[in-house]
N, C-alpha and C positions, 0 to 999 in steps of 0.2 A: 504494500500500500504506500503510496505516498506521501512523503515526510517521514519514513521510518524505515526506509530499505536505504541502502548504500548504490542510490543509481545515479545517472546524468541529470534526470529530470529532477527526483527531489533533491539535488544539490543546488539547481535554480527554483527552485518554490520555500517558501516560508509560511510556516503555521506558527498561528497563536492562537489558541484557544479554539475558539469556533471559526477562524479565519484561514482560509487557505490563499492567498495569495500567490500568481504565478506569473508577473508581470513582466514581459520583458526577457523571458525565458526560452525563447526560439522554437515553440511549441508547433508544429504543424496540423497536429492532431488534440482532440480532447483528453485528459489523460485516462488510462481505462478501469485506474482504481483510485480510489479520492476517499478520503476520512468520511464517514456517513455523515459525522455530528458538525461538518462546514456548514454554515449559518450563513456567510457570506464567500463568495468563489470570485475571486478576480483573474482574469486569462487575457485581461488587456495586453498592446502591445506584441503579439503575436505573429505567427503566418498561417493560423487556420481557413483552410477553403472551404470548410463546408463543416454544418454539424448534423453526424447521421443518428438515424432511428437508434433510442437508449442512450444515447451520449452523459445523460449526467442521471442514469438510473441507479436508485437507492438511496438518493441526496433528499431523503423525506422533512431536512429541515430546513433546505435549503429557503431562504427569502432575496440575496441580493447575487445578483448575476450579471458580471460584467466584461464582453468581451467586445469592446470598444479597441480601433484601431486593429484589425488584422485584416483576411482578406475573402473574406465572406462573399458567397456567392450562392448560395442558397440554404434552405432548412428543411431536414428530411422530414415525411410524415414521421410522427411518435418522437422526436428530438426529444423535446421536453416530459415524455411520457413515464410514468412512474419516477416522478421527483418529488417534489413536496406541493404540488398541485396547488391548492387553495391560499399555501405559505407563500408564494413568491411572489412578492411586492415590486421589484425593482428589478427590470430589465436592459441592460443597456447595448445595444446592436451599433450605434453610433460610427462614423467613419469607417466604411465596409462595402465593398461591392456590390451590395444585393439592388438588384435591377425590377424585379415584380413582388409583390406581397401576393403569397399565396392564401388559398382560403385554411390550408393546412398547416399555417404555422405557427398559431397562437392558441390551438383549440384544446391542448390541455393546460393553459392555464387560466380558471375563471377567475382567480384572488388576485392576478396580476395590476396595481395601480399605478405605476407609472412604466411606458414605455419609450424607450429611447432609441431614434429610426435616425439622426437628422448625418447627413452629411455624407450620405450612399449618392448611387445611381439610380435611385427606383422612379421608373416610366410612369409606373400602372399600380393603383391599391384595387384589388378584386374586392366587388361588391361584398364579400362576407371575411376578407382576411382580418376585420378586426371585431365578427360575431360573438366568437365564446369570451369575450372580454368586460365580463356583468358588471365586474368591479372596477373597470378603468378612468379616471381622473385626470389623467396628462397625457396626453401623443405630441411627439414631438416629431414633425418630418419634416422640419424647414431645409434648405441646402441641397435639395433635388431635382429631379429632372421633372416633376410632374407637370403636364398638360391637362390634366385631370383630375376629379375628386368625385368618391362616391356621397355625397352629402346625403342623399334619399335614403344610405342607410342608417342612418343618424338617428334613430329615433328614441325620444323620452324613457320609455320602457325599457329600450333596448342597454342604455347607458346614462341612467339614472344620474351616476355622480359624475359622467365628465363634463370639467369646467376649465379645461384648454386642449385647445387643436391648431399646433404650432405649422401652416403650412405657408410660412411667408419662405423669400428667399425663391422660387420655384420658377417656373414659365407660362404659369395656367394664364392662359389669353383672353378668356369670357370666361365671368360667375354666370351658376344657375340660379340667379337670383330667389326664383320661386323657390325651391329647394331649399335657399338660406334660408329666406325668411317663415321655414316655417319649422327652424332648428330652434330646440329650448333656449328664451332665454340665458341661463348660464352659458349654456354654448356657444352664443353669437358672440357675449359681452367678450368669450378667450380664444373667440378666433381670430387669428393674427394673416392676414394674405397682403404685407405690405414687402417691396421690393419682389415684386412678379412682374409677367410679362403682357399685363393688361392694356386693353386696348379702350380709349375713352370711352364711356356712353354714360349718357344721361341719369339711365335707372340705376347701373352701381355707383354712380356719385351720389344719389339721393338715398340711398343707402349707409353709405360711409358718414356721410353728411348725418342721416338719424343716428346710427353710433357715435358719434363725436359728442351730441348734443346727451346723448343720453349718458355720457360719462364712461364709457366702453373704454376699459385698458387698451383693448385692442389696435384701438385708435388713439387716442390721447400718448400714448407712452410709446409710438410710431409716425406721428403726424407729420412728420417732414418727407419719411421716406413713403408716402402711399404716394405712384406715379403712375402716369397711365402716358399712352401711344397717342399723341391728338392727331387727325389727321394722316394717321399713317406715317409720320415723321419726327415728329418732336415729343420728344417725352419733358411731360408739365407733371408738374404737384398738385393734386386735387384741390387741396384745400388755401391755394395761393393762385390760382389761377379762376378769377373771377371775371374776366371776358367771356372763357371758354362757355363756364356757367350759364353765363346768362343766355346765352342758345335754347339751353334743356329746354322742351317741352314735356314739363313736370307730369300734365296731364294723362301722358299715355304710360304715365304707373299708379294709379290710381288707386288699385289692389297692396301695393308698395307701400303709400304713402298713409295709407289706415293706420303704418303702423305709429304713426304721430297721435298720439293722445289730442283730444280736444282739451287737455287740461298740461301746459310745460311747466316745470320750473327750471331756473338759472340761476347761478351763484352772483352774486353783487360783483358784479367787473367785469362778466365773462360773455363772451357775444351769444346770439342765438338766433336761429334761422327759422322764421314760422312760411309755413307753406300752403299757398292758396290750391287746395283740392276742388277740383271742379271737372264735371261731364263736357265742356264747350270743349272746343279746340279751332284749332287755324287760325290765319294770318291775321281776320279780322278781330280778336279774341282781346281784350282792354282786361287792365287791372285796376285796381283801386284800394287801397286800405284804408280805415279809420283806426285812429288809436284810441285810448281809453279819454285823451281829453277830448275828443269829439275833432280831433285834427285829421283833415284830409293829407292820404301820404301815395303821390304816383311817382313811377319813376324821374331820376334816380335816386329821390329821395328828398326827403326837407332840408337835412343841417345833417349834421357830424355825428349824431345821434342815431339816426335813423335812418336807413338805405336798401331801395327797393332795387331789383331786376326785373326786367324784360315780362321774363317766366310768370311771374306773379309771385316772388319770393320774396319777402319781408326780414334787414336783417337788423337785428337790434345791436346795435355795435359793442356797446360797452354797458349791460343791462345796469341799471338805477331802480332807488325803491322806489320813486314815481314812475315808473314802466310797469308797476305792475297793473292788470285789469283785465279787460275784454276785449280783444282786437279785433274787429271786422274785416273780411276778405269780400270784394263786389267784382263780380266777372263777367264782363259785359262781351256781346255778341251784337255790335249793332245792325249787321246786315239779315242776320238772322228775327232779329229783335227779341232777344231771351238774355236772360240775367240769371245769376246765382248767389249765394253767400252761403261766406263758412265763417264761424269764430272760431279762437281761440282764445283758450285764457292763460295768461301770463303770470305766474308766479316768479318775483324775485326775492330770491332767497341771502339772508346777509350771512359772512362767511364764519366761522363757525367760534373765531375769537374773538368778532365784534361782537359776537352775540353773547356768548359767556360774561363780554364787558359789561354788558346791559343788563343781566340779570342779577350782575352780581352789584351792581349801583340802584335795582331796583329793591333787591334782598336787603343790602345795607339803610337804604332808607324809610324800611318797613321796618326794621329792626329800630332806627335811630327814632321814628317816630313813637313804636312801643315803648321804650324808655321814659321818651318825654312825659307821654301820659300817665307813667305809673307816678311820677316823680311827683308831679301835680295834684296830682290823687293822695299821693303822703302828706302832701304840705298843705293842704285843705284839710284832712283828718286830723293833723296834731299841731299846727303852725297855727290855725286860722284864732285870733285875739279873742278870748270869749270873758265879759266882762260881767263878773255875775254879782249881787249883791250879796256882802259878808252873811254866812250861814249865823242863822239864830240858833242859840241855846234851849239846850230839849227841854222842853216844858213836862210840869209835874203833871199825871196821868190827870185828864180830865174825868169829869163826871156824865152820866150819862144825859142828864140836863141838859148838860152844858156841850155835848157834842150834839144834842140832836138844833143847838142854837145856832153852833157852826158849821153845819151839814152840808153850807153853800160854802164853806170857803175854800181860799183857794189853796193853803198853805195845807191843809189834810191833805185834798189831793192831790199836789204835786210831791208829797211827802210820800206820798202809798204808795208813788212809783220805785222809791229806791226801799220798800220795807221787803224781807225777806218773806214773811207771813200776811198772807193774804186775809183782810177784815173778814168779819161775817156777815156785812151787810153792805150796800150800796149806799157810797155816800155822797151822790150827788145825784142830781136828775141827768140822765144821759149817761150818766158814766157805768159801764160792766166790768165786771168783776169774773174771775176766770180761776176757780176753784183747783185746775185741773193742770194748771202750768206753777214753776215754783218760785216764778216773778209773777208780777200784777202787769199785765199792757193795758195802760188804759186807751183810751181812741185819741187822733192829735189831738196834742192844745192849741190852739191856736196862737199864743204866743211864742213866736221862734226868733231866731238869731238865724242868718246865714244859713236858714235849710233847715235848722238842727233845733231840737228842743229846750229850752231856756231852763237851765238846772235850777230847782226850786229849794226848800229848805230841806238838811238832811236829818230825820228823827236822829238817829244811834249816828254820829260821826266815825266813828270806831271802824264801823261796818265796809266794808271793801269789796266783799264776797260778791254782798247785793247791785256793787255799780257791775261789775264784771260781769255779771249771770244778763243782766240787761240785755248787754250788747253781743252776749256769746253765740247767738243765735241768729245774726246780722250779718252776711256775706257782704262784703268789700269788691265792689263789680269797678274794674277799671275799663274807660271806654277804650 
């Protein structure tokens, strides 16, 4: 076995643990016995031509497979067959001969999540060469020869998780538009087809054109290099070549152009392109747009701000929060005498620090204003001056004569509010008496101070218990 026999080959291979490494090792062949328990196998750097049926059988832990740079030319049925099947995450084929993808080259691996194709000669991907691959997340074939792509077999079910398909770099001369656009989501946003051999048209620029606006890595983190063939002669930048543009007749994608939400948003600063969809077409065919302040805008535009084409394309240069609103599209047909309208509405969005600024200068002065108020609220309750006449001396227990003399006065009952022990009778007209609580509340007095009830004489000075018990049942509401 390898790594443990005294031969040529394991004297150029190195093991660590679960690593078998054979880099650079002038291997022409796979070797035909290998440690089971390799986890990861490197055979980069090589001169293998081919790998045949069983090549890495019994390797059931195998996960990363790297035979980048040697001189690959094709993959026998069963290559991969009895290896660790579901385990093998990372494939890397890279810089290699291989000229066709078979449909039999990948079909025992369904656990396989990244494949790495780019920098071969492959012509042609066979409609099912990338089938058995449930699990796959990244393909990378940029660096090839292709004229072609099976997109139609792309579908949701089929490749749940992938979220990039690297086929720029290549020669592919016309997208199947249709086809793309009706690839998941995820898919579109990581399909990369910049530096190909594209020839201009209209519908893939209004395409490229919805990617950009919709924030598509694809686009955005490639935008220089997407070039297309104008005219048969000149190779232009899509997205800097706004003469060419203004040609399109946007009209005859119609089906294309759905994919524009009647609702955009744009980030505060960033341009964006709104598109008059409409049934008219031909020579005779006018545009018109209104903006959300009721401003007429036709070609090429009002001011610096705002700038229309030909087509009937609308573009907002450098969006502002006063762009945001309703836009109006008006396509006029005069010879015909038929009109249409489309809206759009416009959401600008501020960028994501200015906004954190704002919220947190809103936070702070929601905060700084609850302070204030509580602060307010203390210095009213224990600040505010209350200037009360000196407390009289407790008089000797009356008689009952003589309490039913002063029944009206006033000095009993502002006294019964601070007595621990509730009387046994009512001692005024109006006033109740509440057997059942272990203060007396009698109903207001009408004489107050500042809101607050005008403290009267106190029977027992002594007594503390009784002011406390008053108010301990009085919540303190700050506004």
């Amino acid at each position: 076995m390898l790594c443990s026999q005294d031969s040529s080959q394991a004297a150029r291979c190195l093991c660590a643990s679960d690593i078998l490494s054979c880099t650079a090792a002038g291997l022409e062949r796979v070797p035909a016995e290998m440690p089971v328990s390799a986890v990861t196998l490197d055979l980069s750097h090589n001169q293998i031509e081919k790998l045949e049926g069983g090549a890495f059988e019994g390797l059931y832990r195998l996960e990363t497979l790297r035979l980048a740079h040697n001189l690959l030319t094709a993959v026998q049925p069963g290559a991969f067959r009895n290896t660790s099947g579901t385990l093998l995450q990372h494939l890397d084929l890279s810089s290699n001969q291989l000229r066709v993808l078979e449909p039999h080259y990948f079909q025992d691996l369904p656990g396989l999540k990244e494949l790495l194709l780019f920098n071969n000669r492959i012509v042609r991907v066979e409609s099912r060469a990338l089938a058995g691959l449930s699990s796959l997340r990244k393909a990378y074939l940029s660096h090839n020869l292709l004229t072609d792509f099976p997109f139609f077999s792309i579908q949701e079910h089929n490749y749940p998780h992938l979220s990039m398909l690297d086929l720029s770099s290549n020669r592919l001369p016309k997208l199947p538009l249709e086809d793309i656009s009706k690839l998941p989501l995820s898919v579109q946003s990581g399909l990369y087809l910049h530096n190909n051999s594209l020839v201009c048209d209209c519908s893939m620029y209004t395409l490229l054109l919805h990617w950009e606006q919709r924030g598509f890595a694809s686009v955005t983190e490639f935008r220089q290099e997407h070039t297309c063939l104008a005219y048969g002669i000149k190779r232009v930048r899509f997205f800097r070549n706004d003469r060419y543009s203004e040609t399109c007749n946007l009209t005859a994608m119609i089906g294309l152009l759905k994919l524009q939400n009647s609702s955009v948003s744009v980030k505060a600063g960033e341009p964006v392109v709104l598109h008059c969809v409409t049934t008219l077409s031909g020579q005779h065919v006018t545009f018109l747009w209104v903006s959300p302040t009721q401003e007429y805008v036709a070609p090429p535009g009002n001011n610096d701000s705002l700038k229309m084409f030909t087509n009937g394309s609308l573009k907002i240069v450098a969006a502002r929060a006063e762009d945001s609103g309703i836009y109006w599209c008006i396509a006029q047909d005069l010879q015909r005498q038929r009109n249409e309208t489309r809206e759009v509405n416009v959401t600008v969005v501020p960028h994501p620090g200015h906004e954190l600024h704002e919220s947190f200068n809103t936070g702070f002065t929601t905060l700084l204003g609850c302070v204030v108020s509580l602060v307010l609220v203390l210095m009213y309750l224990y600040l505010t001056p209350c200037r009360c006449p000196p407390c009289r001396k407790a008089s000797a227990p009356a008689t009952a004569t003589s309490s039913k003399g002063n029944e009206a006065g006033a000095g009993s009952a502002q006294s019964s509010i601070l007595t621990p022990t509730p009387p046994a009778s009512t001692e005024g007209p109006g006033r109740k008496v509440s057997t059942n609580k272990h203060v007396v509340f009698l109903e207001p007095i009408k004489e107050q101070q500042n809101g607050r009830l005008r403290a009267g004489p106190v029977q027992r000075a002594g007594e503390t218990d009784s002011i406390m018990s008053v108010f301990s049942d009085t919540p303190i509401i700050s506004p």
